[in-house]
Kinemage of the C-alpha trace (Angstrom):
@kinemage 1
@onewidth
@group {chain A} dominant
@subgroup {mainchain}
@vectorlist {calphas} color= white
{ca unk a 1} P 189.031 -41.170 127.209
{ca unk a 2} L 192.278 -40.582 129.047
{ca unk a 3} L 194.728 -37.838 127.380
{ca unk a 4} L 198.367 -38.626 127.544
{ca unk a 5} L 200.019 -36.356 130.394
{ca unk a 6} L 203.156 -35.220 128.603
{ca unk a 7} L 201.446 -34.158 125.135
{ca unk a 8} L 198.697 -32.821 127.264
{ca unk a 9} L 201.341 -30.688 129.090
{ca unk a 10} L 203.613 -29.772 125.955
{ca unk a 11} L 200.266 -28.605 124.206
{ca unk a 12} L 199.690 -26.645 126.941
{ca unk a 13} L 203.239 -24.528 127.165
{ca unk a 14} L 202.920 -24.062 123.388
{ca unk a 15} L 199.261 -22.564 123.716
{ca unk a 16} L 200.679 -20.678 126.368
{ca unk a 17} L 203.390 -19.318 124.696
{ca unk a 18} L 201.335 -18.411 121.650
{ca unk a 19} L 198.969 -16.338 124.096
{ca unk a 20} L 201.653 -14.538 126.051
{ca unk a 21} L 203.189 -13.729 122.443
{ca unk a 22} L 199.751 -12.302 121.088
{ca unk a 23} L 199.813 -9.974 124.841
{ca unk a 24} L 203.006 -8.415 124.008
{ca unk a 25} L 202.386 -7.959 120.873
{ca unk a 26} L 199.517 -5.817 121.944
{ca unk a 27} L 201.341 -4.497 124.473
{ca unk a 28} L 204.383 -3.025 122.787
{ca unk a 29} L 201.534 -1.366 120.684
{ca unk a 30} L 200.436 0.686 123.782
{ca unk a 31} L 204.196 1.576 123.915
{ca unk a 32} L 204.181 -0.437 127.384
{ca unk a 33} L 208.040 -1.575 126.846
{ca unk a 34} L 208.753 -3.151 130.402
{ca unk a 35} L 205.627 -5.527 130.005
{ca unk a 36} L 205.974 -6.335 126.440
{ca unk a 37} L 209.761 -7.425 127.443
{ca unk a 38} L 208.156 -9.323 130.815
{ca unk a 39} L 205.771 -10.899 128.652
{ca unk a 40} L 207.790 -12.246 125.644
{ca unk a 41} L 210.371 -13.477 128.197
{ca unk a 42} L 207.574 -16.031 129.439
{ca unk a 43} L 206.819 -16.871 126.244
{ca unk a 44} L 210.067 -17.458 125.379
{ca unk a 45} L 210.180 -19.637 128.780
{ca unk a 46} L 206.816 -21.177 128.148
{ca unk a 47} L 208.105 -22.095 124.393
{ca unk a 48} L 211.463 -23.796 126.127
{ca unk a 49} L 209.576 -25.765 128.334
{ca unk a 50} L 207.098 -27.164 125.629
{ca unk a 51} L 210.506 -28.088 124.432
{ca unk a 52} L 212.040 -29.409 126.989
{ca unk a 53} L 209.113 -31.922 128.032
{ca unk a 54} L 209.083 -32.778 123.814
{ca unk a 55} L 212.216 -33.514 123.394
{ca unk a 56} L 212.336 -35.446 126.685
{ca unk a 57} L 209.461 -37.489 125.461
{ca unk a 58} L 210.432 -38.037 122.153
{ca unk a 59} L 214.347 -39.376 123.317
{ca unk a 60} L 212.701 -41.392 126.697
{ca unk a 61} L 208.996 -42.799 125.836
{ca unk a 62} L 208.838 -41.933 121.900
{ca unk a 63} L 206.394 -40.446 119.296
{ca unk a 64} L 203.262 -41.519 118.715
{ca unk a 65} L 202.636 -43.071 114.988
{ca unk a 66} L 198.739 -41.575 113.673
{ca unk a 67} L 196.502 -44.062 114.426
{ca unk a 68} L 193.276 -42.774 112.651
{ca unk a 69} L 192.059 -44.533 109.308
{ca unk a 70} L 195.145 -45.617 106.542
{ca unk a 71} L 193.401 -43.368 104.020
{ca unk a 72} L 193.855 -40.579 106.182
{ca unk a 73} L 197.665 -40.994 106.973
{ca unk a 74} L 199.237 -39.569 103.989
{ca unk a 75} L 196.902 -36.165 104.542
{ca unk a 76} L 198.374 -36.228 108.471
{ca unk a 77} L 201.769 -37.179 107.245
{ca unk a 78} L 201.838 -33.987 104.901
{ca unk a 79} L 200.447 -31.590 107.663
{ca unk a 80} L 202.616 -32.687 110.191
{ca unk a 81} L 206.034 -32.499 108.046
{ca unk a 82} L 203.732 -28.758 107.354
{ca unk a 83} L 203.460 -27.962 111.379
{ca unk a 84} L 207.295 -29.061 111.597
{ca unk a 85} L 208.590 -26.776 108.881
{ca unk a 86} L 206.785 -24.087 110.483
{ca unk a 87} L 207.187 -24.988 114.215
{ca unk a 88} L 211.631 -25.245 113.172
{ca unk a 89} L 211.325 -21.677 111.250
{ca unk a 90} L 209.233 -19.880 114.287
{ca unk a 91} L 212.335 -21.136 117.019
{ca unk a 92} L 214.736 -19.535 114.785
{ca unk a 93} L 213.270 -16.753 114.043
{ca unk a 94} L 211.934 -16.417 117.851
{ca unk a 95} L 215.658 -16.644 118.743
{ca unk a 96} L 216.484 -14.012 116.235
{ca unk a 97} L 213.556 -11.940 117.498
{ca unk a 98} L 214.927 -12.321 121.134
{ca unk a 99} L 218.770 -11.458 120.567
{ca unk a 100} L 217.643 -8.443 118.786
{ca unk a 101} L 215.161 -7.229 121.487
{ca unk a 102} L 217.993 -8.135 124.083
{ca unk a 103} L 220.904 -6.339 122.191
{ca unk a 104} L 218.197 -3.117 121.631
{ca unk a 105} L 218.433 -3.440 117.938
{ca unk a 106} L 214.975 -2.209 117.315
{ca unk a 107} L 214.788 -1.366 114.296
{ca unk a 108} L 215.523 -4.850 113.006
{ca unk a 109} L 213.639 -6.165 115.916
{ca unk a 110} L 210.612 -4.401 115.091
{ca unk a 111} L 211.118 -5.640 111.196
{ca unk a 112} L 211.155 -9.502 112.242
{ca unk a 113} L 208.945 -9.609 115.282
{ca unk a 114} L 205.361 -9.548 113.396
{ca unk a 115} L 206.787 -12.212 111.241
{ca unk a 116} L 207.524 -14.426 113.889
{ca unk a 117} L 204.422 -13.510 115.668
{ca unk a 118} L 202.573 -14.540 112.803
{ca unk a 119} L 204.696 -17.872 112.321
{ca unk a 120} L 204.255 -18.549 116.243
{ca unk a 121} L 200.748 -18.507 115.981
{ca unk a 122} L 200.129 -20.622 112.867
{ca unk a 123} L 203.108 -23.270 114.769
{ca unk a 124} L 200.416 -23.177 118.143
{ca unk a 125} L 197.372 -23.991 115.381
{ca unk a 126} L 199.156 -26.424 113.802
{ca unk a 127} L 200.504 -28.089 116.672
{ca unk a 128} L 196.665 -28.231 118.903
{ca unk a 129} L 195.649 -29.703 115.577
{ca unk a 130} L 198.230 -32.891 115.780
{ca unk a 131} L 197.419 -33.194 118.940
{ca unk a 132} L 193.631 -33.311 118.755
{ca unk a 133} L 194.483 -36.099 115.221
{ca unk a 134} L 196.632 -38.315 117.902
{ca unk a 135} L 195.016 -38.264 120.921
{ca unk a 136} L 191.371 -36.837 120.251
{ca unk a 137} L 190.257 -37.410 117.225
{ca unk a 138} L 192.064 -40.850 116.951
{ca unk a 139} L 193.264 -43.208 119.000
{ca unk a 140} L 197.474 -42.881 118.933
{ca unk a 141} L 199.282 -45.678 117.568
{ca unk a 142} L 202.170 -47.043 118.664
{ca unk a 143} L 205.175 -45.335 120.228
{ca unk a 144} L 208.696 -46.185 120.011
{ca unk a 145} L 211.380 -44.156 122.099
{ca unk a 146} L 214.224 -43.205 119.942
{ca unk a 147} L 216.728 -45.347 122.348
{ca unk a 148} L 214.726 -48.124 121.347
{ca unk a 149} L 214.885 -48.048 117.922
{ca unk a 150} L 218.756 -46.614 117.784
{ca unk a 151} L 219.657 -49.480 120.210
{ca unk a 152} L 216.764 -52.334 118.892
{ca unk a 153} L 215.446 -52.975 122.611
Protein backbone atom coordinates (compact mmCIF):
# COMPACT_ATOMS: atom_id res chain seq x y z
CA UNK A 1 0.00 0.00 0.00
CA UNK A 2 1.21 3.44 -1.00
CA UNK A 3 -0.13 6.47 1.31
CA UNK A 4 -0.95 9.62 -0.50
CA UNK A 5 2.00 12.25 0.15
CA UNK A 6 -0.03 15.37 0.84
CA UNK A 7 -2.65 13.74 3.42
CA UNK A 8 0.29 11.86 4.72
CA UNK A 9 2.03 15.26 5.29
CA UNK A 10 -1.15 17.34 6.48
CA UNK A 11 -1.78 14.42 9.06
CA UNK A 12 1.44 14.84 10.11
CA UNK A 13 1.49 18.90 10.92
CA UNK A 14 -1.87 18.34 12.66
CA UNK A 15 -0.39 15.47 14.95
CA UNK A 16 2.31 17.72 15.39
CA UNK A 17 0.54 20.53 16.37
CA UNK A 18 -1.65 18.58 18.77
CA UNK A 19 1.71 17.34 20.53
CA UNK A 20 3.47 20.68 20.75
CA UNK A 21 -0.02 21.99 22.20
CA UNK A 22 -0.19 19.11 24.91
CA UNK A 23 3.95 20.37 25.78
CA UNK A 24 2.92 23.79 26.54
CA UNK A 25 0.23 23.01 28.14
CA UNK A 26 2.41 21.17 30.55
CA UNK A 27 4.77 23.61 30.40
CA UNK A 28 2.94 26.76 31.39
CA UNK A 29 2.01 24.43 34.39
CA UNK A 30 5.71 24.44 35.55
CA UNK A 31 5.29 28.27 35.23
CA UNK A 32 8.00 27.96 32.30
CA UNK A 33 6.38 31.12 30.33
CA UNK A 34 9.15 31.64 27.56
CA UNK A 35 8.79 27.87 26.45
CA UNK A 36 5.15 27.53 26.77
CA UNK A 37 5.01 30.81 24.37
CA UNK A 38 8.00 29.04 22.03
CA UNK A 39 6.04 26.04 22.00
CA UNK A 40 2.42 27.14 21.18
CA UNK A 41 3.95 29.42 18.50
CA UNK A 42 5.01 26.08 16.60
CA UNK A 43 1.94 24.74 17.09
CA UNK A 44 0.29 27.48 15.91
CA UNK A 45 2.87 27.22 12.81
CA UNK A 46 2.57 23.49 12.60
CA UNK A 47 -1.48 23.97 12.61
CA UNK A 48 -1.01 26.72 9.55
CA UNK A 49 0.93 24.53 7.61
CA UNK A 50 -1.48 21.45 7.93
CA UNK A 51 -3.56 24.19 6.51
CA UNK A 52 -1.84 25.46 4.05
CA UNK A 53 -0.93 21.99 2.29
CA UNK A 54 -5.11 21.20 2.89
CA UNK A 55 -6.36 23.83 1.46
CA UNK A 56 -3.82 23.66 -1.38
CA UNK A 57 -4.92 20.14 -2.00
CA UNK A 58 -8.38 20.50 -1.71
CA UNK A 59 -8.47 23.83 -4.42
CA UNK A 60 -5.49 21.99 -6.85
CA UNK A 61 -5.90 17.96 -6.77
CA UNK A 62 -9.34 17.66 -4.68
CA UNK A 63 -10.87 15.60 -1.79
CA UNK A 64 -11.05 12.24 -1.67
CA UNK A 65 -14.84 10.72 -1.68
CA UNK A 66 -14.86 7.44 1.21
CA UNK A 67 -14.36 4.59 -0.63
CA UNK A 68 -15.00 1.81 2.04
CA UNK A 69 -18.37 -0.29 1.88
CA UNK A 70 -21.90 1.92 0.91
CA UNK A 71 -23.30 0.78 4.26
CA UNK A 72 -20.61 2.38 5.94
CA UNK A 73 -20.78 5.89 4.21
CA UNK A 74 -23.52 7.51 6.01
CA UNK A 75 -21.60 6.54 9.57
CA UNK A 76 -18.23 8.33 7.82
CA UNK A 77 -20.35 11.05 6.38
CA UNK A 78 -21.70 11.93 10.00
CA UNK A 79 -18.17 11.75 11.67
CA UNK A 80 -16.54 13.68 9.23
CA UNK A 81 -19.22 16.70 9.11
CA UNK A 82 -18.38 15.74 13.37
CA UNK A 83 -14.33 16.20 12.87
CA UNK A 84 -15.22 19.44 10.70
CA UNK A 85 -17.42 21.12 13.27
CA UNK A 86 -14.81 20.52 15.69
CA UNK A 87 -11.63 21.00 13.56
CA UNK A 88 -13.61 24.95 12.38
CA UNK A 89 -14.39 25.66 16.31
CA UNK A 90 -10.61 24.65 17.55
CA UNK A 91 -9.03 27.43 14.64
CA UNK A 92 -11.20 29.97 16.11
CA UNK A 93 -10.84 29.46 19.29
CA UNK A 94 -6.89 28.74 18.74
CA UNK A 95 -6.90 32.24 17.18
CA UNK A 96 -8.71 33.63 20.12
CA UNK A 97 -6.36 31.73 22.42
CA UNK A 98 -3.33 33.29 20.51
CA UNK A 99 -4.43 37.11 20.36
CA UNK A 100 -5.05 36.88 23.98
CA UNK A 101 -1.67 35.27 24.92
CA UNK A 102 -0.07 37.89 22.45
CA UNK A 103 -1.97 41.01 23.84
CA UNK A 104 -1.06 39.51 27.70
CA UNK A 105 -4.66 39.21 28.54
CA UNK A 106 -4.19 36.33 30.85
CA UNK A 107 -6.76 36.11 32.64
CA UNK A 108 -9.07 35.47 29.70
CA UNK A 109 -6.30 33.59 28.12
CA UNK A 110 -5.96 31.27 30.85
CA UNK A 111 -10.07 30.89 30.84
CA UNK A 112 -10.13 29.73 27.01
CA UNK A 113 -6.84 27.97 26.57
CA UNK A 114 -7.85 24.43 28.27
CA UNK A 115 -10.89 24.62 26.15
CA UNK A 116 -9.16 24.85 23.09
CA UNK A 117 -6.59 22.46 24.23
CA UNK A 118 -9.17 20.07 24.76
CA UNK A 119 -10.97 20.87 21.30
CA UNK A 120 -7.38 20.67 19.55
CA UNK A 121 -6.88 17.37 20.68
CA UNK A 122 -10.25 15.74 19.96
CA UNK A 123 -9.80 17.83 16.10
CA UNK A 124 -6.04 15.72 15.87
CA UNK A 125 -8.22 12.30 16.91
CA UNK A 126 -10.73 12.97 14.71
CA UNK A 127 -8.77 13.98 11.89
CA UNK A 128 -5.91 10.59 12.15
CA UNK A 129 -9.22 8.78 12.19
CA UNK A 130 -10.43 10.13 8.51
CA UNK A 131 -7.37 9.62 7.45
CA UNK A 132 -6.78 6.02 8.49
CA UNK A 133 -11.04 5.48 6.88
CA UNK A 134 -9.56 7.04 3.39
CA UNK A 135 -6.38 5.88 2.93
CA UNK A 136 -5.86 2.88 5.48
CA UNK A 137 -8.62 1.31 6.26
CA UNK A 138 -10.19 1.81 2.73
CA UNK A 139 -9.15 2.36 -0.40
CA UNK A 140 -10.01 6.40 -1.30
CA UNK A 141 -12.42 6.99 -3.90
CA UNK A 142 -12.36 9.35 -6.32
CA UNK A 143 -11.06 12.91 -6.15
CA UNK A 144 -12.23 15.89 -7.86
CA UNK A 145 -10.28 19.31 -7.48
CA UNK A 146 -12.65 22.05 -6.74
CA UNK A 147 -11.49 23.93 -10.17
CA UNK A 148 -12.76 21.01 -11.77
CA UNK A 149 -15.99 20.81 -10.64
CA UNK A 150 -16.54 24.90 -10.42
CA UNK A 151 -15.23 25.04 -14.05
CA UNK A 152 -16.63 21.22 -15.36
CA UNK A 153 -13.03 20.18 -16.76
Amino acid sequence: MTLPLLPTLSTFFIVTSAVLVAIGWALVRKRKIEAHKKTMFAAAVAALTFFIIYMSRTIFAGNTAFGGPDEMKIYYTVFLVFHIILATTGAVFGLVTIWLGYKNRIKKHRKIGPVTSVIWFATAITGVMVYLLLYVLYEGGETTSVIKAILGT
